[in-house]
N, C-alpha and C positions, 0 to 999 in steps of 0.2 A: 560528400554531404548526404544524411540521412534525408528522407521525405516521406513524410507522412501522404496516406490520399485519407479523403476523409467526402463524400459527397461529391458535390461539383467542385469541391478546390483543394490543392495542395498546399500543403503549408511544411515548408522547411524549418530546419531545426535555427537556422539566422531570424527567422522570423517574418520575410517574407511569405505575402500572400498570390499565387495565381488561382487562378480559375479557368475551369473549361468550360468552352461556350458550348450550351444548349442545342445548338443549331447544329454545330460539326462535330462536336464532342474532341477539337482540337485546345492546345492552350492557349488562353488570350495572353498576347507579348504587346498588343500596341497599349499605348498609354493611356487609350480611352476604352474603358467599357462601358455596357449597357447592365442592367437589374431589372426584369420583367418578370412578373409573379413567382417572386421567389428564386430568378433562376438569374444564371450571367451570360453575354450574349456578344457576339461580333456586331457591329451595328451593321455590316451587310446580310448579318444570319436572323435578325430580330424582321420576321415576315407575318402578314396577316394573313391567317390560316385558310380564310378564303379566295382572296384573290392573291397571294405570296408577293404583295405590294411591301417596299422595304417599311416598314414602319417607323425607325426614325427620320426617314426620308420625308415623308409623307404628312405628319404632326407630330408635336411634342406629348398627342395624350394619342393610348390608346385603351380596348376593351376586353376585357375578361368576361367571361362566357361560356360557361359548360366545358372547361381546358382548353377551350379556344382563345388564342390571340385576336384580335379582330382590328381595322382600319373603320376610323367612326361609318363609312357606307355601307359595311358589311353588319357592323353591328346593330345599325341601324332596320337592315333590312330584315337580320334575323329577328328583332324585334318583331316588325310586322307581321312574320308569317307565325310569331308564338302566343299572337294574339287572335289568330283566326280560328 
């Protein structure tokens, strides 16, 4: 079977789709993935950049931020200090 790479995902000539998580740059096989800014993810590899808190773990939302992932108390705090 032919396979194209293309980006973060392969896509075979049957027409499946996989993707490599962000996080490990391995192929996501389980049934569930994550999509965070543009990208796909292990839900054990989707971390907030500052404290490497799991982010699905943690809330359903997270923050974007200067290529930063963030967990709302990180975002929050980097707020306060870009306000000083």
């Amino acid at each position: 079977m032919e396979r194209k790479v293309s980006g973060n995902s392969i896509s075979s000539m049957i027409g499946e789709r996989l993707h490599v998580c962000s996080g490990c740059n391995e192929l996501i096989k389980e049934q569930w993935l994550l999509e965070a800014a543009e990208k796909f993810w292990h839900e054990n590899c989707l971390k907030c950049s500052s404290c490497e808190g799991p982010l699905a773990k943690m809330s359903d939302t997270f923050y974007a931020k200067a290529d930063l992932l963030l967990c709302k108390r990180d975002y929050f705090s980097y707020q306060l200090i870009d306000k000083r």
